[in-house]
N, C-alpha and C positions, 0 to 999 in steps of 0.2 A: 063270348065275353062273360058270359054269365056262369058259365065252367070255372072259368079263371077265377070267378069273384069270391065262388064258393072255394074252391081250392085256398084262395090267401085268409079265407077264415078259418080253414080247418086247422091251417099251420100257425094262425095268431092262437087262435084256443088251445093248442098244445103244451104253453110256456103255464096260464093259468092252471091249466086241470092239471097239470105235472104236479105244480105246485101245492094245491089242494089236496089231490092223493097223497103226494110225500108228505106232506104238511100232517096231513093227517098218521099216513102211518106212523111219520116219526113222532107224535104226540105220544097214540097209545104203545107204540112197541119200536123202539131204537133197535135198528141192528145187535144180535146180541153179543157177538165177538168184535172187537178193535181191529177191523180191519182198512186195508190200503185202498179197496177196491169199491164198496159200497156205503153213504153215508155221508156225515158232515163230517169230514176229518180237516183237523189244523192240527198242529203243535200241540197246541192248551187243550184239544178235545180228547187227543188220544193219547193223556197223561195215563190214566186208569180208567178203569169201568165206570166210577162217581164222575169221572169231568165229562166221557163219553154219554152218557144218560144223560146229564144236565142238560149237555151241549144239544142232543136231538131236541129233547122238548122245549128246550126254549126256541133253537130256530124251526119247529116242527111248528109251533105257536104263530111264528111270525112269518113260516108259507104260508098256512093256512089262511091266515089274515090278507095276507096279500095277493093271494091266487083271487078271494072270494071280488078283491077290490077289482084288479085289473080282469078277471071277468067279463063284465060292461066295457071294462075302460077299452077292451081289445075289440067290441064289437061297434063300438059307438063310430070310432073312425071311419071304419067299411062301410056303414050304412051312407055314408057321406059322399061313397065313390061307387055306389051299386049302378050299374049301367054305364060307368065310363071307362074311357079307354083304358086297354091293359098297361099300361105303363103308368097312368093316375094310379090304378088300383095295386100294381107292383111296388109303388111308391110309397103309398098312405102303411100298406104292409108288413113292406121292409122297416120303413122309421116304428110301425108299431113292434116288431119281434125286437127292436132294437131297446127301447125303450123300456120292455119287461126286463130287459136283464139288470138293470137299475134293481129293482127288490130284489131281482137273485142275490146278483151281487154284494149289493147294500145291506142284507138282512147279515152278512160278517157280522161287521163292524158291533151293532148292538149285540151279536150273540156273543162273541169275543170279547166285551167290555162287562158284560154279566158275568162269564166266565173266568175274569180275572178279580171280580167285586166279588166271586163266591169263594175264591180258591188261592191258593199260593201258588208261588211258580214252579214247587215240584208236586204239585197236583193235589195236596190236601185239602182239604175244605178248611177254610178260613174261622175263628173260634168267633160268635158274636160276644 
């Protein structure tokens, strides 16, 4: 039981520390070619190199922020179900891996809404 209990922590701190590490890579160092494969790519990111840089650091910014939060938040759960049944501690788990992907996910929206406040829609930077 107590296998298992460790096993759904190591897979809940996967989603944060992912994000922490990327978070951080993508601050100090973005991918340095526009590629399909590695990186934050949308549309708006991989206009040119200026929207691709922006785009890292600012959601490189807002992993890192948010690995640092859900952290705790990924462990606080488990401590709640330490010693009970595998299917409690399968449970608490699952809703917790589910519930990271909420900042994955959600960290878009604000980097794509900066990204459009910085730049035009063929990718120039915007004049202040």
């Amino acid at each position: 039981m107590i296998g298992f209990w460790f096993f759904m922590l190591i897979i809940d701190l996967l989603v944060p520390c992912a994000m922490i590490g990327l978070g951080k890579l993508f601050l100090n160092k973005a991918p340095k070619n526009i590629n399909s494969t590695f990186g934050y790519r949308t549309t708006m990111s991989m206009k040119n190199q200026d929207t691709w840089q922006f785009a890292h650091k600012y959601c490189g910014k807002l992993w890192f922020r948010f690995g640092l939060i859900l952290l705790p938040l990924s462990i606080i759960p488990l401590l709640f179900v330490l010693g009970k049944e595998i299917e409690i501690t399968a449970t608490v788990g699952t809703v917790t891996c589910f519930v990271q992907l909420v900042p994955i996910l959600g960290s878009i929206i604000p980097t794509e809404i900066a990204l459009r406040k910085a730049f035009e829609t063929d990718g120039k930077r915007k004049q202040l």
